[in-house]
C-alpha positions in Angstrom: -32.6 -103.2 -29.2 -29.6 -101.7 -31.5 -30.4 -102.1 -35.3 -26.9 -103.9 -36.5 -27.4 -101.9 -39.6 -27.6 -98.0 -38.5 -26.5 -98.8 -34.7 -28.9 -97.3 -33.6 -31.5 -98.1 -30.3 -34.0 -95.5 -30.0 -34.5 -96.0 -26.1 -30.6 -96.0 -25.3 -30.1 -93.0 -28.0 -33.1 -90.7 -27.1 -32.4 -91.2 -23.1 -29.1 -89.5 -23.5 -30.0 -87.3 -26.1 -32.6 -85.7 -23.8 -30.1 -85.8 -21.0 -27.4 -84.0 -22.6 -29.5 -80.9 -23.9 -29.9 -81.0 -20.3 -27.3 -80.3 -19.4 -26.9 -77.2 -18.0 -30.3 -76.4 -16.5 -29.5 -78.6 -13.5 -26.5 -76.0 -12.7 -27.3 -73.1 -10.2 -30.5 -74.1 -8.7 -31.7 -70.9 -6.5 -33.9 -70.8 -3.9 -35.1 -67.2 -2.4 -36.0 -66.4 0.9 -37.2 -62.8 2.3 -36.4 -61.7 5.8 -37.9 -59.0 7.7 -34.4 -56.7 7.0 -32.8 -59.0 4.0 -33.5 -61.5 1.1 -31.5 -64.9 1.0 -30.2 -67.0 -1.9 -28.8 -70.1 -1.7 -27.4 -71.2 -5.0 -26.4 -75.0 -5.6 -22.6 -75.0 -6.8 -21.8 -78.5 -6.4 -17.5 -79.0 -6.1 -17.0 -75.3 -7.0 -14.3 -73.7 -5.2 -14.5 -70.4 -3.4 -11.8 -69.3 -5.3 -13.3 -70.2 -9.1 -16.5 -68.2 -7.7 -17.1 -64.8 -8.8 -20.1 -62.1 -8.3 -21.3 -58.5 -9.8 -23.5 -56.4 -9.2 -24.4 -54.1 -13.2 -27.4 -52.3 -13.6 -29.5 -53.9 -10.8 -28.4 -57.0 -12.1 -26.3 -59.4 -9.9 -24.1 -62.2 -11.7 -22.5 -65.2 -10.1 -20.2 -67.2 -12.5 -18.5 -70.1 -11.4 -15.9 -72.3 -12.9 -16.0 -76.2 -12.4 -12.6 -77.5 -13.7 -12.5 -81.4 -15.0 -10.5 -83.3 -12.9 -10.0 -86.0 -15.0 -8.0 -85.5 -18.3 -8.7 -88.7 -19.4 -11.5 -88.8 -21.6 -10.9 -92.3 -23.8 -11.8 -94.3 -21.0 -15.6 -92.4 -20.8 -18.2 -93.8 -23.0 -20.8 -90.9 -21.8 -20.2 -88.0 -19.4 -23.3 -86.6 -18.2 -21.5 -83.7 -15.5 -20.6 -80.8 -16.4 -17.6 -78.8 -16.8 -16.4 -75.4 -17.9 -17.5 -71.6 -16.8 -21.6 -71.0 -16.0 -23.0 -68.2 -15.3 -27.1 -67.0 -14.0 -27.7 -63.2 -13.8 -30.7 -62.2 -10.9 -32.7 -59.0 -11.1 -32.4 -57.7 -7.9 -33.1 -53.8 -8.6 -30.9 -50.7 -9.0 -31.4 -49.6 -5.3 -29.3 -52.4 -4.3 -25.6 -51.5 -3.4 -22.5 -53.4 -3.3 -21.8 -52.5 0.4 -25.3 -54.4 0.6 -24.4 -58.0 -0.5 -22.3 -60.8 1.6 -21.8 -63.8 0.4 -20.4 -67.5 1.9 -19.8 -70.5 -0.1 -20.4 -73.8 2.0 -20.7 -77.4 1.6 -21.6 -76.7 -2.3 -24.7 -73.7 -1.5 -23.3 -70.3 -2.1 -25.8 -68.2 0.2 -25.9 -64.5 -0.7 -27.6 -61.9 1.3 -29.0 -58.8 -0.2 -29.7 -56.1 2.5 -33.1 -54.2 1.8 -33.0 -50.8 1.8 -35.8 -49.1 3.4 -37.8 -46.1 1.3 -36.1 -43.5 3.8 -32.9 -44.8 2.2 -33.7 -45.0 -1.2 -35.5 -41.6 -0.9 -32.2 -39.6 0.5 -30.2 -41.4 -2.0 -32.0 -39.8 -4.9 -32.8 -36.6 -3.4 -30.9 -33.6 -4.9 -30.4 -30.9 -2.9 -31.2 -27.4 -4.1 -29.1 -24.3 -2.4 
């Protein structure tokens, strides 16, 4: 029960405290799945448009950023807002034999699913193979 002195109800107080550190870590779920010729991702981007969706592949690393904007301008009315808005971003290891030309991407229904070609050692072995005349 709130204390009428310091206003303040430890059950009430701590629930949304915990919930708003939070905050972010519920953004970007990934799930992984390997395929005989190709991994999968499927990364949860819940109301994130195609357009406000960007990837990059840097130093083996691949980066999807999205941007969520707030719909509602109207923030008076709100006495707590638990969703998020604003830019987030995850970075994936996903090695440096990985080319551009090897990743395809779709965002549907709120999953952006990204494939990631694997390359087999034949490739990887010509790619790094200097030839001596």
């Amino acid at each position: 029960m709130r204390n009428y002195i310091t206003n303040y109800d430890p059950f009430f107080d701590r629930f949304f405290l915990r919930a708003n550190n939070c905050s972010t870590s519920h953004m970007m779920k990934t799930d992984i799945k390997e395929n005989k010729s190709d991994y999968q991702m499927f990364i949860e981007l819940p109301e994130v448009k195609k357009e406000d969706t960007r990837i990059t592949l840097e130093n083996g690393y691949l980066k999807v950023t999205a941007t969520l904007n707030k719909e509602d301008e109207n923030d008076e009315d709100y006495i707590y807002r638990e969703r998020s808005y604003g830019e987030f971003s995850r970075s994936y290891y996903v090695g440096d034999t990985v080319k551009l030309q090897d990743i395809s991407a779709k965002l549907e229904n709120g999953v952006l699913t990204v494939d990631i070609k694997k390359r087999s050692e034949k490739e990887i072995e010509k790619e790094h193979l200097v030839q001596i005349a």
